[in-house]
C-alpha positions as CSV (number, residue, x, y, z in Angstrom):
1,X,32.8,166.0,-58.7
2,X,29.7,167.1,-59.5
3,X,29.0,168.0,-55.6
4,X,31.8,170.0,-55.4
5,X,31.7,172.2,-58.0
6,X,28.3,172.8,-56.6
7,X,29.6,173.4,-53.7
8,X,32.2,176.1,-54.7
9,X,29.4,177.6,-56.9
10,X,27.7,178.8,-53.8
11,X,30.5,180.0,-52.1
12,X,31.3,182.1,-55.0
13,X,28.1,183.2,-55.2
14,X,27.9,184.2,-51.3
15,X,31.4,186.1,-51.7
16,X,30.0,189.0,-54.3
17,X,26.6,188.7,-53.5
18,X,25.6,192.3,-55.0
19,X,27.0,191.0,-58.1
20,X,25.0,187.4,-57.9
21,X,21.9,189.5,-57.3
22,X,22.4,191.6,-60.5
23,X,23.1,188.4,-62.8
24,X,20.5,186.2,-61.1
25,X,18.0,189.1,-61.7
26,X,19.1,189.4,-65.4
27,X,18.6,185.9,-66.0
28,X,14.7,186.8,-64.2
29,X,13.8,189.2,-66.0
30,X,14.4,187.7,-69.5
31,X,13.0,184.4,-68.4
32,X,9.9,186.3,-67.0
33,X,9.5,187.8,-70.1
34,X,10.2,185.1,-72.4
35,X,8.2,182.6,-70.6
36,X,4.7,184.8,-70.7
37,X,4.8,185.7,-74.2
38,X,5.9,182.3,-75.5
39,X,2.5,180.9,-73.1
40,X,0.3,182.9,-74.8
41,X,1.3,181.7,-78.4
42,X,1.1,178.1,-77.4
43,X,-2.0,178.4,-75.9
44,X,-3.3,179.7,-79.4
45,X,-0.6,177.5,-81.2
46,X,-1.1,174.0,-79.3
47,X,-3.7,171.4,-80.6
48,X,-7.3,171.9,-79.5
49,X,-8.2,168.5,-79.6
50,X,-4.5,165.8,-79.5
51,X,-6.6,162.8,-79.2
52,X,-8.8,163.0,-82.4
53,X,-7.0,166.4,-84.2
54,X,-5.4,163.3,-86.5
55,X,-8.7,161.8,-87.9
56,X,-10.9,165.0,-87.7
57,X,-11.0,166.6,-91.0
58,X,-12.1,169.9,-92.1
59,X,-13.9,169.2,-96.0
60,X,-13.6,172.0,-98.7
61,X,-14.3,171.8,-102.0
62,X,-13.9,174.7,-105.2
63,X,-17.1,175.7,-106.4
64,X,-15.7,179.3,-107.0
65,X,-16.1,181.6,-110.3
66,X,-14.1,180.3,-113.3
67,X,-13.3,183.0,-114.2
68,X,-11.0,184.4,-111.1
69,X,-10.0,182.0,-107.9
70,X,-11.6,182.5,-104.4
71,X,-10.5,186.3,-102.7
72,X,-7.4,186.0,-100.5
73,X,-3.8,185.5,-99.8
74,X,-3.6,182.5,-102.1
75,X,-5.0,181.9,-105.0
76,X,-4.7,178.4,-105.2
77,X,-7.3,178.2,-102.2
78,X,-10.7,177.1,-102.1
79,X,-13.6,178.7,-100.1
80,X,-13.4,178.5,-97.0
81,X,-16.9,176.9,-96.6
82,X,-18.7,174.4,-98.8
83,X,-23.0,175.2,-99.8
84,X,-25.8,173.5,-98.4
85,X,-26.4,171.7,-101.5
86,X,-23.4,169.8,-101.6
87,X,-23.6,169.2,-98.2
88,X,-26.4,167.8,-98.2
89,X,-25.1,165.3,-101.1
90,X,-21.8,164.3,-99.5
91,X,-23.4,163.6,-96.4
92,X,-25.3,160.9,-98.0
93,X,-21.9,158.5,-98.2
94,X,-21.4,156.0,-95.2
95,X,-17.2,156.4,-95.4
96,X,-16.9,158.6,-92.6
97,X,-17.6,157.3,-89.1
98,X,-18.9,160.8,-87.9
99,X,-20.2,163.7,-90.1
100,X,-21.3,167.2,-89.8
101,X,-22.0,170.2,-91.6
102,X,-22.8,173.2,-89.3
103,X,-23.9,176.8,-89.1
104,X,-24.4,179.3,-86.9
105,X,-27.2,181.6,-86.4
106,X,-28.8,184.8,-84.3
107,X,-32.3,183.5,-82.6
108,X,-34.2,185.4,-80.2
109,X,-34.8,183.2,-77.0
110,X,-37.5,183.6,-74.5
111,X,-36.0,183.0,-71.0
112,X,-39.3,183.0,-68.1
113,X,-40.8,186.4,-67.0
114,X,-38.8,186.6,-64.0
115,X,-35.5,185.8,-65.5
116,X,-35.5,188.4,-68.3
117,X,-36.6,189.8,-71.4
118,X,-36.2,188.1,-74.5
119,X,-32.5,188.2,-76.0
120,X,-30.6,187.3,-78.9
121,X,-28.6,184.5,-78.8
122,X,-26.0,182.6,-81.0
123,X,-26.9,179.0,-81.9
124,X,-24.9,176.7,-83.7
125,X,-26.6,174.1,-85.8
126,X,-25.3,170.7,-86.0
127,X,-26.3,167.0,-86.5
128,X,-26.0,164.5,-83.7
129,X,-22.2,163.4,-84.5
130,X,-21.2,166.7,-83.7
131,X,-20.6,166.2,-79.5
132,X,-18.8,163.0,-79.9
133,X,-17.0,163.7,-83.0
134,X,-15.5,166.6,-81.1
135,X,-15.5,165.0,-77.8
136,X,-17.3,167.9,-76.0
137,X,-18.3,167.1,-72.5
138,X,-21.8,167.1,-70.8
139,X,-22.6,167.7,-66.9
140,X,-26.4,166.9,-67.4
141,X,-27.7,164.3,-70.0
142,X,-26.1,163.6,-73.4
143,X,-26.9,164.8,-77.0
144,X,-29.5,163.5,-79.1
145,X,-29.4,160.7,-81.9
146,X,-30.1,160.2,-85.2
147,X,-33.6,160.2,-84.9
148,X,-33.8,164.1,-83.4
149,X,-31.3,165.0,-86.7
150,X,-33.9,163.2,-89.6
151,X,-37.9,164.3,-87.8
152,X,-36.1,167.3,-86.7
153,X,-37.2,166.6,-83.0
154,X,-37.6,170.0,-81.4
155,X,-34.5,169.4,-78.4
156,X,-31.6,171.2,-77.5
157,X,-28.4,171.5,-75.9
158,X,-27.6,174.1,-73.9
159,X,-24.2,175.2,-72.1
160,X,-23.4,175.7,-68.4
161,X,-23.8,179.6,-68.7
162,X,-27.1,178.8,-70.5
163,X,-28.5,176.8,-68.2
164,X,-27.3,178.6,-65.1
165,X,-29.6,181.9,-66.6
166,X,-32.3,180.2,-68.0
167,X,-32.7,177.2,-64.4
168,X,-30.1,178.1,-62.1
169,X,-27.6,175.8,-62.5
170,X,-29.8,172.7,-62.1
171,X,-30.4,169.4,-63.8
172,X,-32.8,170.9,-66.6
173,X,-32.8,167.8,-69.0
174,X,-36.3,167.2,-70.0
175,X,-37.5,171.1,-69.1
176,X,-38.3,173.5,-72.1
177,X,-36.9,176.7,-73.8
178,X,-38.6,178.5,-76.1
179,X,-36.5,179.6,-78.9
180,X,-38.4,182.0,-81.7
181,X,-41.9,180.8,-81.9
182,X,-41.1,177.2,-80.9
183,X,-40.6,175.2,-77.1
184,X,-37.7,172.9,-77.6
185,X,-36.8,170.4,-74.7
186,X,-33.7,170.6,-73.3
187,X,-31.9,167.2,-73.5
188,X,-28.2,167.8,-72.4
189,X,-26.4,170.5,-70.7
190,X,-22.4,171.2,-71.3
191,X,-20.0,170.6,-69.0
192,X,-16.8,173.6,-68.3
193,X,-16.3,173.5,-72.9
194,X,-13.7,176.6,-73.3
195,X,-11.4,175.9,-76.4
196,X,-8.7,178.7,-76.2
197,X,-9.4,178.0,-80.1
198,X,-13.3,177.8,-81.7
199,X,-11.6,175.4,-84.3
200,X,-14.7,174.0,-85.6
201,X,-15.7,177.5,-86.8
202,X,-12.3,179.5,-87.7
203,X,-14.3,181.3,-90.6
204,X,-15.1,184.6,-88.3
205,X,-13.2,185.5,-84.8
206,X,-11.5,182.0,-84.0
207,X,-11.0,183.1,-80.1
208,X,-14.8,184.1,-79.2
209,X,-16.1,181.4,-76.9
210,X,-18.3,178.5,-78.0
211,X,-22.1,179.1,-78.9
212,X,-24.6,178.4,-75.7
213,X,-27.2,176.9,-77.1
214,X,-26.7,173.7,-80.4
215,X,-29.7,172.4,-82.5
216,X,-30.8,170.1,-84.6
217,X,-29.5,171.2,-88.2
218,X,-32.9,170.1,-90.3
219,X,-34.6,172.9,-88.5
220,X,-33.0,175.3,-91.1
221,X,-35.9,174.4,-93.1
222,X,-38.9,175.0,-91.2
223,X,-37.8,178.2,-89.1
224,X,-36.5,179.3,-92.7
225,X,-32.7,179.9,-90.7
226,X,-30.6,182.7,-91.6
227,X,-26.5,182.4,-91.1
228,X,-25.0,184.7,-88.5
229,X,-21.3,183.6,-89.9
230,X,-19.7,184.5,-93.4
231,X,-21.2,184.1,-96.1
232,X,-19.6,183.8,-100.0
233,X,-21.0,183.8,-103.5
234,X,-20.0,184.6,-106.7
235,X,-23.3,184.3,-108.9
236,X,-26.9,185.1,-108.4
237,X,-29.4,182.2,-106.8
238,X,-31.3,180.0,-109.4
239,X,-35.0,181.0,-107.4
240,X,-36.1,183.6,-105.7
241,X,-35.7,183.8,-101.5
242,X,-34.8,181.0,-98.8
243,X,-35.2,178.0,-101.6
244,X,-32.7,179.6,-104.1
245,X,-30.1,180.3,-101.3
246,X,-30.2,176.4,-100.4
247,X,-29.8,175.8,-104.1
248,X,-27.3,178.6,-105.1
249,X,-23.6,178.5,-105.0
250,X,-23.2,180.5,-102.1
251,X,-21.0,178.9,-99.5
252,X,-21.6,179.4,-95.3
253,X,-21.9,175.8,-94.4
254,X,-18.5,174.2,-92.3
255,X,-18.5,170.5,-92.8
256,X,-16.0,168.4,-90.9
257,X,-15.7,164.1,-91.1
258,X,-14.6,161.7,-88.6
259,X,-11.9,159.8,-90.6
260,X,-9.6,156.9,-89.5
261,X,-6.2,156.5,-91.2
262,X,-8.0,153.3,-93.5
263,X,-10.8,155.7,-94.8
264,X,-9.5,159.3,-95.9
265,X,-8.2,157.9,-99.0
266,X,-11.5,156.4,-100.2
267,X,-13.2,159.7,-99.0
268,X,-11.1,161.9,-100.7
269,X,-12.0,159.6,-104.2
270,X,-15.6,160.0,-103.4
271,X,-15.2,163.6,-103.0
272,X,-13.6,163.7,-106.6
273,X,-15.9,161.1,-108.1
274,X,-18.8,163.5,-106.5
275,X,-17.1,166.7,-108.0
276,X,-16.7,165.1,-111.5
277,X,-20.5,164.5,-111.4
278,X,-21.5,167.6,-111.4
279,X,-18.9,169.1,-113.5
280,X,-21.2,166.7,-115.8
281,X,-24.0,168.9,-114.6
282,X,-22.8,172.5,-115.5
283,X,-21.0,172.6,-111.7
284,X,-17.5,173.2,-110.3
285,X,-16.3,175.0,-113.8
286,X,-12.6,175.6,-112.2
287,X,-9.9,172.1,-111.9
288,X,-10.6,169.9,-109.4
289,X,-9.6,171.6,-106.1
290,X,-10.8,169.6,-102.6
291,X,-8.8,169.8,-99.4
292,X,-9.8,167.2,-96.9
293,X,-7.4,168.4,-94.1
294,X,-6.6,167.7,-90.7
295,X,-7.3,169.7,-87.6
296,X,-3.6,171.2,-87.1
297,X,-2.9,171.5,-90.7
298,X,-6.3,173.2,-91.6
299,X,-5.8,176.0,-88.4
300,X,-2.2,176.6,-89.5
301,X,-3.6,177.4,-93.2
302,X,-6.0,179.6,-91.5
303,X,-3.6,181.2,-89.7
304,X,-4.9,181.0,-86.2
305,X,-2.6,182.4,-84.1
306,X,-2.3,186.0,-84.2
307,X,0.7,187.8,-86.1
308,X,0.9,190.0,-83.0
309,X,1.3,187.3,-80.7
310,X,3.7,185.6,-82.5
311,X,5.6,188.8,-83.1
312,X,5.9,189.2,-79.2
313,X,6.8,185.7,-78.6
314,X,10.0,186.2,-81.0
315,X,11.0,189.7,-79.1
316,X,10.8,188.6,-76.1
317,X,13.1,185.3,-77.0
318,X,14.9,188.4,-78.4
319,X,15.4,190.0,-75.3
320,X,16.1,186.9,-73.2
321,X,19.0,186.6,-75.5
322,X,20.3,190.5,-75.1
323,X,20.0,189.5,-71.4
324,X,21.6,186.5,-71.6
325,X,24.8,189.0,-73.3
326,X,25.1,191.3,-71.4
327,X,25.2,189.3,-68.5
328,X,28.6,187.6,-70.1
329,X,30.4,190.9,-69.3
330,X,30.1,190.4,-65.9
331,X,30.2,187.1,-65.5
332,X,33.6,187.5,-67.2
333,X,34.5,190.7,-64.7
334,X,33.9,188.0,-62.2
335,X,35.4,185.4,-63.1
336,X,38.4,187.1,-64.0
337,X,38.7,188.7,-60.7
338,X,39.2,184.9,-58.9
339,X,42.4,184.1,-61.8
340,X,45.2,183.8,-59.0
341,X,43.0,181.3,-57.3
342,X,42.3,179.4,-60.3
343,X,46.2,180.2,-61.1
344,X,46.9,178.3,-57.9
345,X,44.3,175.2,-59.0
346,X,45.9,174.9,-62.3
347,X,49.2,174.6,-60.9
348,X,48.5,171.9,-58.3
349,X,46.8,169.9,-61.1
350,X,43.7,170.9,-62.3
351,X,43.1,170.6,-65.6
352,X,41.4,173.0,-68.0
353,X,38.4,171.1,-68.4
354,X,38.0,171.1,-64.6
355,X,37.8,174.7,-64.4
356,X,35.8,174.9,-67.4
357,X,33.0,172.9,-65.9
358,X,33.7,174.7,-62.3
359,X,32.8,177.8,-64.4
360,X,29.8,176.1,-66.5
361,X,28.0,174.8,-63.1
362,X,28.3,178.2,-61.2
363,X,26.6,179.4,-64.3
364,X,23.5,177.0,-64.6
365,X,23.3,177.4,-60.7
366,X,22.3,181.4,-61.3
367,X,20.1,180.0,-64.2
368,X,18.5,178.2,-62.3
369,X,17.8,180.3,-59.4
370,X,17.1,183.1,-61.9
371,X,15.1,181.0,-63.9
372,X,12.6,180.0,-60.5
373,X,12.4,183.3,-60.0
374,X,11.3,184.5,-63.6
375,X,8.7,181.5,-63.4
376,X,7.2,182.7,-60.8
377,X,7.1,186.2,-61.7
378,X,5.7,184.7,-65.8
379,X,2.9,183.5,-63.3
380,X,1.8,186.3,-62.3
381,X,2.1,188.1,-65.3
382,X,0.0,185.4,-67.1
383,X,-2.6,185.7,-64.3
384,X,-2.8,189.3,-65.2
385,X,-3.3,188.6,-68.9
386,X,-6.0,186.0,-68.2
387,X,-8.1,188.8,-65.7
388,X,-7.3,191.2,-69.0
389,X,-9.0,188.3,-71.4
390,X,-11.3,187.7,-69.2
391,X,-12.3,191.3,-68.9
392,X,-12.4,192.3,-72.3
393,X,-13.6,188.8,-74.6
394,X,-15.7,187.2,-71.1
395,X,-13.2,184.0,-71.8
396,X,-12.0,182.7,-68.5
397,X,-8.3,182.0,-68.0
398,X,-7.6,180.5,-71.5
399,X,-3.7,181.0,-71.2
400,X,-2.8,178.0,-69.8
401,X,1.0,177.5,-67.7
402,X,0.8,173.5,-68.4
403,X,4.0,171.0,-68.4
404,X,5.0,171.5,-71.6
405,X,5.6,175.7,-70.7
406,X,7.3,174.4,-67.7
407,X,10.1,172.5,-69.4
408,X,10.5,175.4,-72.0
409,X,11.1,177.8,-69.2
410,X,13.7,175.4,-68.1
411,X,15.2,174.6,-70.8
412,X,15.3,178.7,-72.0
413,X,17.0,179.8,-68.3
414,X,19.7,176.6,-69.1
415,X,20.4,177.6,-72.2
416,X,20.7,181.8,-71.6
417,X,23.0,180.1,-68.4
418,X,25.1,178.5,-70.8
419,X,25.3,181.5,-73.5
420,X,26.1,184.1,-70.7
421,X,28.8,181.8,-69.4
422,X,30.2,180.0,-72.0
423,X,32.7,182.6,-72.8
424,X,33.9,184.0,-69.7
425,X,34.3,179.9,-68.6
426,X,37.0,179.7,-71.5
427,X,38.6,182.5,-71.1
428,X,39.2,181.7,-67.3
429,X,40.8,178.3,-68.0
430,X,43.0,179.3,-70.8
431,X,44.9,181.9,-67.8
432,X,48.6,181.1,-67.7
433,X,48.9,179.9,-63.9
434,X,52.7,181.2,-63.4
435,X,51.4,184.7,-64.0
436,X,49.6,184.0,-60.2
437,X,51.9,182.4,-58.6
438,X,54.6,184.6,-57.5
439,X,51.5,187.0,-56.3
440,X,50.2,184.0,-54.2
């Protein structure tokens, strides 16, 4: 049955095909539009890392002024970083299986003569559980251990852009850099690393790409390392220069901990057994306030995607569903003009229900076509946006059309089938047949 209402859904289409063309490019455009916008939000909206974003946590705690909460939207928030002091305390603990605090900040780098003058460059510092705790892949040689994190061993890791200025592309593990007054050995290089999210560091601009070049954190110490991020205090340091900022309440430091489901619970009680000490000390004046949150729920807090994105994503839903509207009128014009034929059907037997679904099925049919057609032209549209990203941020094609897009573009050119046609479908099968038959 199935078959043949297919069947008489393409001969109806073939007899007005002026009119076909009008709805199928109605159902296009919206779908078109739809589709693109609703991309670009889930490529900021999806999860930047599904097979860990459940045990990575991001760790804040309240240090703040007692006597007004941290600056924002909500007051009941902590700061958005944690200091180097406590850091450095909280790290001590064994609970988590992987553990990093991390900075970034603005070095000048030395590339060879030939290459180019000296530049300033953005490094992130981090401690060796940063690359597998965030699963970050390597074309050339791997990150360093332990050992590099406590001397600090003077090695880096650089990323494919890096190392494609600095030794043209080639295996440079073991060569040198020389990074402010120091040579460092290079010791891994990055494979193709292009979050559409920077959701280790959300602090500043979460959509600039990934630093190029990562180093041992304990050289904050003996290069005396200034943060290029944000940076947030609320009372003068204790001492004078780089020793009172590592002791001050200022916050710039993002920690995050590798935490299976059996061990957040016991980390979150240290965290408040390590708060209450040093409430004992004079420290953390305001109530106990730690968050110890996971990936998703930490960059929906921080509000990731951008308003306007999401704003556009909802118009252009918006406008598939005006589409989807007006394309009822004339899908009931037509229908309408074929009621001594369906007048004759009902009269030889047909049921309502039969010409109901006869209706519904000519419907999804146009969808359907419509919809391929509005895929293909969201396509292009994306590919535009991603030469525009590209252009203006230097972030290659970070709007990605993957499966899950696909099935929502189905799914939206199915349903704006079944709101345009839902109507005229009942009105067609509730036509009295006698009024037909004398004409036929």
């Amino acid at each position: 049955m199935l078959l043949y209402n297919f069947r008489i859904a393409l001969l109806s289409l073939k007899r007005n095909r002026i009119l076909s063309l009008v709805i199928i490019g109605g159902i296009a455009l919206g779908i078109a539009v739809s589709t693109m916008f609703s991309t670009m939000r889930h490529a900021f909206a999806k999860d930047p890392i599904p097979s860990k974003s459940d045990v990575l946590h991001y760790v804040r705690m309240d240090s703040w002024d007692p006597m007004k909460p941290y600056p924002g939207d909500d007051p009941t928030q902590p700061p958005t970083q944690i200091t180097y002091r406590d850091m450095v305390e909280i790290m001590k603990t064994d609970i988590p299986v992987r553990q990093s605090g991390t900075f970034k900040s603005n070095l000048l780098l030395f590339p060879d003569q030939n290459i180019g003058r000296p530049r300033k460059v953005i490094v992130r510092m981090v401690f060796s559980d940063f690359f597998p705790m965030f699963e970050i892949p390597f074309r050339y040689g791997s990150g360093w251990d332990k050992r590099a994190d406590a001397g600090p061993e003077p090695v880096v890791v650089i990323d494919e852009e890096t190392n494609d200025l600095l030794f043209g592309g080639q295996d440079s593990v073991g060569k040198t850099v020389r990074i402010e007054d120091r040579e460092f050995k290079v010791v891994g290089v990055l494979d193709t690393w292009r979050p559409t999210v920077k959701f280790y560091d959300v602090t500043q601009n979460p959509n600039e790409p990934p630093e190029g070049i990562f180093m041992p954190f304990n050289f904050l110490r003996p290069m005396q390392l200034q943060t290029a991020g944000n940076s947030d205090g609320w009372k003068s340091p204790p001492l004078p220069g780089f020793e009172g900022r590592l002791v001050s309440e200022t916050s710039w430091i993002q920690m995050w901990v590798e935490l299976p489901g059996d061990r957040a619970l016991p980390y979150k009680d240290f965290l408040a057994a390590y708060v209450g000490e040093q409430k004992k000390a004079g420290r953390f004046p305001r109530p106990l306030n730690n968050r110890v949150q996971p990936v998703m729920t930490y960059l929906k807090e921080r509000k990731v995607v951008p308003d306007e994105i999401t704003a556009m994503a909802v118009v252009s839903l918006l406008f598939l569903a005006v589409c989807a509207l007006n394309l009822m009128g004339l899908l009931l014009a037509k229908f309408l003009a074929r009621a001594p034929e369906i007048g004759v059907r009902r009269a030889l037997g047909a049921r309502r229900l039969d010409i109901f679904v006869q209706h519904i099925v000519e419907c999804e049919l146009v969808a359907i076509i419509g919809g391929t057609i509005g895929i293909a032209i969201s396509l292009a549209g994306i590919a535009v946006l991603n030469n525009w990203v590209k252009t203006i941020l230097n972030r290659p094609d970070i709007i990605q059309f993957d499966p899950q897009m696909l099935l929502l573009a189905v799914g939206l050119s199915l349903a704006a089938g079944l709101v345009a046609g839902a109507y005229p479908a009942w009105r067609v099968c509730h036509i009295a047949p006698a009024i037909h038959l004398k004409v036929q």
